[in-house]
C-alpha positions in Angstrom: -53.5 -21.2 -16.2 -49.8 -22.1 -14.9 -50.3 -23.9 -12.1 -53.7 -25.4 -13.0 -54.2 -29.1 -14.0 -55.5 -28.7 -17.8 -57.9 -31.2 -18.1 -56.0 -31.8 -21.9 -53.4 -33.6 -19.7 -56.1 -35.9 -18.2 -58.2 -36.9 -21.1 -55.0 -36.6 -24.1 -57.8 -34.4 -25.9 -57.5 -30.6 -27.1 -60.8 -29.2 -27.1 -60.3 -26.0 -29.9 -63.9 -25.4 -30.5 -63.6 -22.0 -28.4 -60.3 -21.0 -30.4 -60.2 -18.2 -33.2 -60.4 -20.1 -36.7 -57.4 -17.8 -37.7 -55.3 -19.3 -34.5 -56.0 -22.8 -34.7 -54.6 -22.8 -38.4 -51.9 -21.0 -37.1 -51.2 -23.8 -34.4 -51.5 -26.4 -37.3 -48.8 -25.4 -38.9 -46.8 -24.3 -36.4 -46.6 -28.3 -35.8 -46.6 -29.0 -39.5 -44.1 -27.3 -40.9 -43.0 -24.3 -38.2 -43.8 -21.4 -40.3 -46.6 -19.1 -39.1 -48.1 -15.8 -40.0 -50.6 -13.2 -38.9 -53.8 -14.7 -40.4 -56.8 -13.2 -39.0 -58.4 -11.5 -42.4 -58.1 -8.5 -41.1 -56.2 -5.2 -41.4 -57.3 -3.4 -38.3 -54.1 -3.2 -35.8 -56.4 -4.7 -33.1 -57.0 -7.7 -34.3 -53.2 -8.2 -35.6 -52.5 -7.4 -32.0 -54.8 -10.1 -30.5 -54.0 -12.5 -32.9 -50.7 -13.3 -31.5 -52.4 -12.5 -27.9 -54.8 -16.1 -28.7 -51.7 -18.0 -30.6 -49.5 -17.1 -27.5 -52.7 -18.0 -25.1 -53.2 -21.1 -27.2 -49.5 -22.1 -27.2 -49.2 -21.7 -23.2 -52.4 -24.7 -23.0 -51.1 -26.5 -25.4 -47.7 -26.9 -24.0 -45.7 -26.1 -27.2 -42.7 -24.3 -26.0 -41.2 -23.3 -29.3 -44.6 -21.8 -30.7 -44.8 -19.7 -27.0 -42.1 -18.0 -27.9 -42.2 -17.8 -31.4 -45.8 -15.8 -30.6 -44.2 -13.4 -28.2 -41.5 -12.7 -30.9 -43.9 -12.0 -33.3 -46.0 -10.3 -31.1 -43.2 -7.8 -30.5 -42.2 -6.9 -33.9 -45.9 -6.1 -34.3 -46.3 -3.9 -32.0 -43.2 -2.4 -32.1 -44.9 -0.6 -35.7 -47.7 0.2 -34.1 -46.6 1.2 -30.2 -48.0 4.8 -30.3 -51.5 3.6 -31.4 -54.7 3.0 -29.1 -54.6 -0.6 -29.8 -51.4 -1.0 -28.2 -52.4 0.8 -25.3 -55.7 -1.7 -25.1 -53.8 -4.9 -25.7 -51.8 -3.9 -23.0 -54.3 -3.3 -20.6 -55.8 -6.8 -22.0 -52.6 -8.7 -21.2 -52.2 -7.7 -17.8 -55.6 -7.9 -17.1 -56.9 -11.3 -17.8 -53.4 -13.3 -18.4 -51.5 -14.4 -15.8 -48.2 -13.0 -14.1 -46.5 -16.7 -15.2 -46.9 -15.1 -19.1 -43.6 -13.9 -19.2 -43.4 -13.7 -22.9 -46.0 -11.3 -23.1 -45.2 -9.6 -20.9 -41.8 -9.3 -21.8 -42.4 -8.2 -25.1 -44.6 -5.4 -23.9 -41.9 -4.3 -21.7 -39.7 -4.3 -24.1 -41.7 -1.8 -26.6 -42.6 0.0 -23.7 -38.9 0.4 -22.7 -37.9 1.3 -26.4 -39.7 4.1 -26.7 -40.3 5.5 -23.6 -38.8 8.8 -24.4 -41.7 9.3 -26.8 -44.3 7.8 -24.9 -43.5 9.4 -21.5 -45.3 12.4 -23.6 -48.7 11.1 -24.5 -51.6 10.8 -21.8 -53.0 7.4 -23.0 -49.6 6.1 -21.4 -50.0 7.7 -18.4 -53.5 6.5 -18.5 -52.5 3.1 -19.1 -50.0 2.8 -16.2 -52.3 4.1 -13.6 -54.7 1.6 -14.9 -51.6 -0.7 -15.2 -49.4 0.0 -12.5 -48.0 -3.5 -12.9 -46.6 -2.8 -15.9 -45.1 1.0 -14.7 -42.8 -0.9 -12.0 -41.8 -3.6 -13.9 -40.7 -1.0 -16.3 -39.0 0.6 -13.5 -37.5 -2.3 -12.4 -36.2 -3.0 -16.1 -34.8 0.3 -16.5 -33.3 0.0 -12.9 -31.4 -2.9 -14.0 -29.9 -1.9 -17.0 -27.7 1.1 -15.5 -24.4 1.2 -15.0 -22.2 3.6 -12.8 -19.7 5.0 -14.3 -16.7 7.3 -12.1 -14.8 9.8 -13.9 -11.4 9.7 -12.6 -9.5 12.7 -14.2 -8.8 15.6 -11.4 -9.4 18.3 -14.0 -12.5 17.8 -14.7 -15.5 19.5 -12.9 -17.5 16.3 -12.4 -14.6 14.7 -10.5 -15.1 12.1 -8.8 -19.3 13.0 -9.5 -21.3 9.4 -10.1 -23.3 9.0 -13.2 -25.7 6.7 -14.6 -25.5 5.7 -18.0 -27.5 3.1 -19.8 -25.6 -0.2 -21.2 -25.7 0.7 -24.6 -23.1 3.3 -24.3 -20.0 2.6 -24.2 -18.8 2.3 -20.8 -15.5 3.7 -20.3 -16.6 7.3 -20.0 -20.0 9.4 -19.4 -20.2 12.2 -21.8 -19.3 14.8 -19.7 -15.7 13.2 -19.0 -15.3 12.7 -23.0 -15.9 16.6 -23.3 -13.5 17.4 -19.9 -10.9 15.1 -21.6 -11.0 17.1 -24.7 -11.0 20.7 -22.7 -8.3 19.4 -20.2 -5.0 21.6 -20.3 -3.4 18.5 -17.9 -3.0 15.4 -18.5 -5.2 12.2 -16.8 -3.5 11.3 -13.5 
């Protein structure tokens, strides 16, 4: 699919007659007017899932870059409702099953879910089922989680962690882990 020739490139036709009703009028217009939304007559999370699973499929052979990423955004913010549900969990396995490694938006967007919540889903056994069916998706995780730590030194000599690395994740604020905050508030000396 990313390094293939698409025969659309050789022949300056787009054969849609294998593509969802719901996603070709989403493609339309996409190139119409840029607006699109979940159409696919349905209410089951599933199918609101897949939806922008095809539009996203269906952008990547068409070549239209902005409607890519527009599906991956809105794929996101979709399942970021719904990312404790079993439809999650088997959109995810469909993603990384049939889709190529090259669909980074997907991908990414998954990761990012994943990554949100992880606290929450580290507890449930359909995530643990789904990264040993998926254990593409458990190290890129990793690897994501990896590369958003920081470490952080705490430099006062009163404090019991002195010296003592920590990690702390990039949202919070940098200049000091927690435990130096509370050793600078308990400290009878002054920071060297």
């Amino acid at each position: 699919m990313c390094e293939s020739k698409f025969t659309e490139g050789t022949t300056n036709t787009i054969d849609l007659s294998e593509e969802s009703l719901h996603v070709v009028q989403a493609l339309v217009a996409f190139l119409y007017g840029g607006q699109i939304k979940n159409n696919c007559g349905s209410e089951e999370t599933l199918d609101k899932l897949n939806f922008w699973v095809e539009l996203y499929t269906l952008a990547h052979r068409t070549m239209v870059k902005k409607l890519l990423v527009r599906a991956a955004e809105k794929f996101q913010e979709e399942a970021e409702s719904v990312w404790d549900s079993a439809a999650f969990f088997e959109v995810c396995r469909m993603i990384y099953a049939r889709l190529p490694a090259c669909t980074t938006g997907l991908r990414g967007a998954v990761r990012a879910v994943v990554v949100k919540n992880l606290e929450l889903l580290g507890r449930k056994a359909e995530f643990e089922s789904l990264l040993q069916d998926v254990p593409e998706l458990g190290s890129e995780v990793a690897l994501r989680i990896a590369k958003s730590l920081t470490t952080v030194w705490c430099d006062n000599s009163n404090c019991k962690r002195y010296q003592e690395q920590w990690l702390q994740t990039t949202s919070v604020i940098k200049s000091m882990c927690s435990m130096c905050r509370q050793c600078q508030v308990k400290a009878v000396h002054p920071r060297p």
